[in-house]
C-alpha positions in Angstrom: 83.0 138.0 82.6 85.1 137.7 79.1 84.5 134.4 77.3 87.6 132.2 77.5 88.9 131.9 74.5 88.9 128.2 72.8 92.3 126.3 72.9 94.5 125.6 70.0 95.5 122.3 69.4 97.5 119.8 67.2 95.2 118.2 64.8 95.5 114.2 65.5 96.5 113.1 61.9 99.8 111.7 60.8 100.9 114.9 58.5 104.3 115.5 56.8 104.7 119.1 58.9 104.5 117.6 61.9 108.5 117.8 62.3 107.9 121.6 61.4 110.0 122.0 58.3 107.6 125.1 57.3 110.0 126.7 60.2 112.6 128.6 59.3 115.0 130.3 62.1 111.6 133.0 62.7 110.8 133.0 59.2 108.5 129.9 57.2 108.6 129.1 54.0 106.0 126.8 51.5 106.0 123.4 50.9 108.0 122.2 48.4 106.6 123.3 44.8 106.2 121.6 41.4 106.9 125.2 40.5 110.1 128.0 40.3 109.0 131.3 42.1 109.8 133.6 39.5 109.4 137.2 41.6 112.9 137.8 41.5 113.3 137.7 37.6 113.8 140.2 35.2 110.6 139.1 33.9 108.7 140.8 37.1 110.1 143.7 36.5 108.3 144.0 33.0 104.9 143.1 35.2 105.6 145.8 37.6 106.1 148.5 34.7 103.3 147.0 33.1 100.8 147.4 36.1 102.3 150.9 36.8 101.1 151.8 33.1 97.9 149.8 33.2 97.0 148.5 36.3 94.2 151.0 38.3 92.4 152.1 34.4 89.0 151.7 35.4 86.9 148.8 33.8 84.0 149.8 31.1 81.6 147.7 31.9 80.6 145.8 35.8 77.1 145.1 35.6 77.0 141.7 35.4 79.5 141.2 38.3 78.5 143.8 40.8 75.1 143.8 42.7 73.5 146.9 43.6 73.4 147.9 47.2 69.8 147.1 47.1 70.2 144.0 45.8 73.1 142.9 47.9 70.9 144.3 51.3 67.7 142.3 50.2 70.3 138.9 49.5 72.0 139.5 52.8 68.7 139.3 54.2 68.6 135.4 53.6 71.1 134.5 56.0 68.7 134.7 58.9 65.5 134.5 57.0 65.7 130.8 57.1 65.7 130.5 53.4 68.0 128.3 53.5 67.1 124.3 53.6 69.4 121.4 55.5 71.4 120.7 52.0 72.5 124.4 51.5 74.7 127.3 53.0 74.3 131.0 51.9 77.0 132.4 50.8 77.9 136.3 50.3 81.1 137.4 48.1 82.3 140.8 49.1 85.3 140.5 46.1 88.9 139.2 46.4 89.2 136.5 48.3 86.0 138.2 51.3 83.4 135.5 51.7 80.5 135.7 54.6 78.5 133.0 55.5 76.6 131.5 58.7 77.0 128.0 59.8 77.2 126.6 63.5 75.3 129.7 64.8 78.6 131.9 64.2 79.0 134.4 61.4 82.3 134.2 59.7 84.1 136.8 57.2 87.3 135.5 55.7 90.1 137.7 54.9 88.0 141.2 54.8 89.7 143.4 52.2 87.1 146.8 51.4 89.7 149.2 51.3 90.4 151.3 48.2 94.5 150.4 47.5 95.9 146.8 48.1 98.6 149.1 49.3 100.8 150.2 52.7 100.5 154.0 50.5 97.8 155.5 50.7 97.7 157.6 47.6 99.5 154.6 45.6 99.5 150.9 44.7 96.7 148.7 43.2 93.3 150.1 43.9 90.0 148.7 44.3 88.3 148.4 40.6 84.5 147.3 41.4 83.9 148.7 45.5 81.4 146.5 47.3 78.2 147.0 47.8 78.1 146.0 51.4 80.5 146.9 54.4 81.6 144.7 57.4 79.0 147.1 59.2 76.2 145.7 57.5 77.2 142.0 58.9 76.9 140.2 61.9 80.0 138.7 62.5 81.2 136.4 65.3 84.4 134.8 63.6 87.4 136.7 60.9 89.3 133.7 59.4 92.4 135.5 58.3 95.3 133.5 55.8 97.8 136.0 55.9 99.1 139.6 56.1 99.4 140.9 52.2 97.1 144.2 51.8 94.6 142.8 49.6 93.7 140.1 52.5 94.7 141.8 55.4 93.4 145.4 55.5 93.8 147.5 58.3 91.7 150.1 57.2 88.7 147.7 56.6 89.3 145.7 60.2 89.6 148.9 62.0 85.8 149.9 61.3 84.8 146.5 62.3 82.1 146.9 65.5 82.7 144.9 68.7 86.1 144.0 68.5 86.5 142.7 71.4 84.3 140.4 71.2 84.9 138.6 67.9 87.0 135.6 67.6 89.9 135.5 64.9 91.2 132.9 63.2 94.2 133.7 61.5 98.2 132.1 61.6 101.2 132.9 63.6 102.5 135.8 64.3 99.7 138.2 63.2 98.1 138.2 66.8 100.4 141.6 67.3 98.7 143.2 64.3 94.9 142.3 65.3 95.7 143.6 68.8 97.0 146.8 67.8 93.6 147.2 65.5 91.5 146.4 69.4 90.7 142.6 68.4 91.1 140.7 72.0 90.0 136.9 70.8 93.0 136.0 68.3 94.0 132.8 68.0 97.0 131.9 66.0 97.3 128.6 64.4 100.0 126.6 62.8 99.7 124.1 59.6 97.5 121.7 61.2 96.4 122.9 64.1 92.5 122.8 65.4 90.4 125.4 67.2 86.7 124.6 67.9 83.9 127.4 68.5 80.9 125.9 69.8 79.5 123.8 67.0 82.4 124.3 64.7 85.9 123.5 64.3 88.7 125.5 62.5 91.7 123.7 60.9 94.8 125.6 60.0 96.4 123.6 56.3 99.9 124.2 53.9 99.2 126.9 51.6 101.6 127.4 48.8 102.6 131.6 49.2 104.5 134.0 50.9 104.1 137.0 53.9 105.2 140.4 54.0 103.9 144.2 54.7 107.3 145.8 54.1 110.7 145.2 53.2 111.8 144.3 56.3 109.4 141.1 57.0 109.1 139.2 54.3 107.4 135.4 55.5 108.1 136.6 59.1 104.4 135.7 59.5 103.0 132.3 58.6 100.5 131.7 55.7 97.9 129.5 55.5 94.5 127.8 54.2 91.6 126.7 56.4 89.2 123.7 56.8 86.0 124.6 58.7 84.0 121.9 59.9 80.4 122.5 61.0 76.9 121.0 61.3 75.6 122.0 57.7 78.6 121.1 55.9 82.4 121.4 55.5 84.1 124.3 54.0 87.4 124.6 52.5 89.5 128.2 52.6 91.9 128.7 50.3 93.2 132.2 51.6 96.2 132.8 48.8 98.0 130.3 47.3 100.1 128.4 44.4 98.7 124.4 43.8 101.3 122.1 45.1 100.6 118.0 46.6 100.4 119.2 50.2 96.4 119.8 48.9 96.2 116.5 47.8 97.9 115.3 51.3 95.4 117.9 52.9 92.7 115.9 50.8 93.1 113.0 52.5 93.9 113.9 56.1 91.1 116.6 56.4 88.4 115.8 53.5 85.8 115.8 51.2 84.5 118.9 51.8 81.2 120.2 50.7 82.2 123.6 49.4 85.9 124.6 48.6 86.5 128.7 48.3 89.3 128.4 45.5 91.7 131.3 44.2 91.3 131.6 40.5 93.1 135.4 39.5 96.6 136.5 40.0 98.2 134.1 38.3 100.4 135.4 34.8 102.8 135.5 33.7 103.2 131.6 35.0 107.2 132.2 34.6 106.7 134.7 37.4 103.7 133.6 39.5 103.0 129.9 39.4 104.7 129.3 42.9 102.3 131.6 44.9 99.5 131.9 42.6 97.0 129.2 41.3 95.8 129.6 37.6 92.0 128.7 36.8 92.8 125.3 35.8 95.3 124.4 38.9 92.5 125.4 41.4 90.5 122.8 40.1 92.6 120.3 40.3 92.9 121.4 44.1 89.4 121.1 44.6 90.0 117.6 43.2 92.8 116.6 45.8 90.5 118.4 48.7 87.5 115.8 47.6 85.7 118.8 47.0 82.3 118.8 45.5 81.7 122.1 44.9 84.0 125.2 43.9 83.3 128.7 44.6 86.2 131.0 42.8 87.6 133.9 44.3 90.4 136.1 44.5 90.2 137.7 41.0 88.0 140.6 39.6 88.4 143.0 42.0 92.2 144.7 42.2 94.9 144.3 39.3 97.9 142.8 40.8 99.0 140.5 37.4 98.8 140.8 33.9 96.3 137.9 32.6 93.1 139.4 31.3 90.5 140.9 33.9 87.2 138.7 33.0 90.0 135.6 31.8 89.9 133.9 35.1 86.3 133.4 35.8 86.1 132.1 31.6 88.9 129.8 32.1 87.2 128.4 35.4 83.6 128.2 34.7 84.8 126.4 31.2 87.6 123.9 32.4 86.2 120.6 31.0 86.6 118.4 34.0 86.0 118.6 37.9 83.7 119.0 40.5 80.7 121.4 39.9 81.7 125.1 40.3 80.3 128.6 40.1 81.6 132.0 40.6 79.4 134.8 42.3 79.2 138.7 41.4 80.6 141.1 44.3 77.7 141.7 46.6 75.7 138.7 45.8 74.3 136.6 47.8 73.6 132.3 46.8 72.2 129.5 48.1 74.9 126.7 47.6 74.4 123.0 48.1 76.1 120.9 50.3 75.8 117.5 51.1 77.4 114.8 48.7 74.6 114.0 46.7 74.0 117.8 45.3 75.6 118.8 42.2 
């Protein structure tokens, strides 16, 4: 007999979404931002020709950011080794914004994107600069936490290879149960901003993210976006998925946190004319860690597709060297570390 699948519920904190103002006659829309969205600017269209021109040339040099299969095979290896002590998770990058790690008994993969284009065309669009060394096949996975639909999160090609479908779990927001189910996933539960699913030893919040949804022209933020708290016996995790900074983290912060380990979004982010609504910069994501009572950041979603201007290596300098904030580090695709938790690690 199939599993019953956990229930969604309303968290049971006093949050400003509660009246549902994300909610939009079928569409949503992000909390209100510090920021203009800029997408619709002449401006973008200069970014656009720019990354038509420049955006796939291959990169010289990778070796300090990408393991070598063998390497990331024999660091994968950790996660059931028992490496790990009490006051540490293992964590696995996979690039862009693909994180696996093991907590609670369940393996989780958030927002598996191993395809070659960020791109509905196959032949076209952003491409994969530095591929992974490892593939969903080489994980054991129980849980996909997924923030939102865009190709370089949500990527049918990758989710489609994924073995035993039916019996993973997905985590992801509402409206994209229709998509999972057409890929075979069975187990998809949908939540809202604020909303709470538990898996055996650990709970899954749904939070505000600051960004937008679309697949086509025809759906733009037809789909809900979103961030995710996990909560589980070796520590608390924040997901960022996609996002612009904005005071529903600092509200998030308060309601939800600390958290032990917050996966931030440092890439995407220039021009800040055009991109500051949806994207984070280096220095904002700390200062979301901050709100989130984070004490450690792990970046993520940069060097792995071009989809902005800023430099290719500039977001993991400007992030690494930010003067103030909680303790960070960045990992190289494929690699595997042992990252503290516990409030008394730095």
């Amino acid at each position: 007999m199939e599993e019953r699948l956990p229930q969604v519920i309303p968290m049971d904190v006093d949050h400003s979404f509660r009246g549902k103002p994300h909610h939009c006659g079928g569409r949503f829309k992000s909390p209100p931002s510090p920021h203009s969205d800029g997408r619709q600017s002449r401006e973008m269209i200069q970014v656009l020709w720019h990354l038509l021109r420049r955006g796939n040339l291959p990169l010289s040099d990778v070796s300090d950011h990408l393991w070598t299969r063998e390497q990331a095979l024999e660091g994968l290896g950790r996660h059931v080794s028992g490496e790990a002590s009490n006051a540490e998770i293992q964590l696995t990058w996979l690039g862009q914004s693909c994180f696996y790690f093991r907590v609670g008994g369940l393996g989780i993969v958030t927002d598996p994107f191993l395809g070659k284009r960020a791109s509905p065309i196959r032949y076209s669009g952003p491409k994969r600069l530095v591929v992974s060394p490892l593939t969903l096949q080489d994980l054991d996975i129980d849980v996909i936490v997924m923030s939102h639909n865009h190709y370089d999160h949500f990527c049918a090609e990758t989710l489609s290879q994924v073995r035993n479908k039916a019996s993973i779990t997905v985590i992801t927001t509402l409206g994209l149960k229709p998509l999972f189910e057409s890929l075979g996933y069975r187990r998809v539960l949908e939540l809202d901003w604020y909303d709470q699913a538990r898996i055996g030893e650990v709970s899954f919040y749904g939070l505000p993210a600051y960004h937008f949804s679309g697949r086509s022209l025809w759906d733009a933020d037809a789909t809900l976006w979103a961030s995710f708290g996990i909560d589980a016996p070796e520590g608390r995790l924040f997901f960022a998925g996609d996002t612009g900074y904005g005071p529903a983290f600092r509200e998030a912060g308060s309601l939800t946190g600390p958290y032990d380990i917050a996966l931030v979004p440092i890439g995407a982010y220039a021009p800040r004319s055009v991109f500051a609504a949806v994207h984070a910069s280096p220095e904002e994501a700390v200062a979301m860690g901050e709100d989130l009572g984070a004490e450690r950041l792990v970046g993520m979603h940069w060097g792995t597709v071009r989809l902005t201007t800023e430099p290719f290596w500039e977001p993991r300098e400007k992030f690494l060297d930010h003067q103030r904030g909680p303790a960070r580090e960045v990992l190289a695709i494929g690699e595997t570390r042992s990252v503290p938790v516990g409030r008394s690690s730095s």
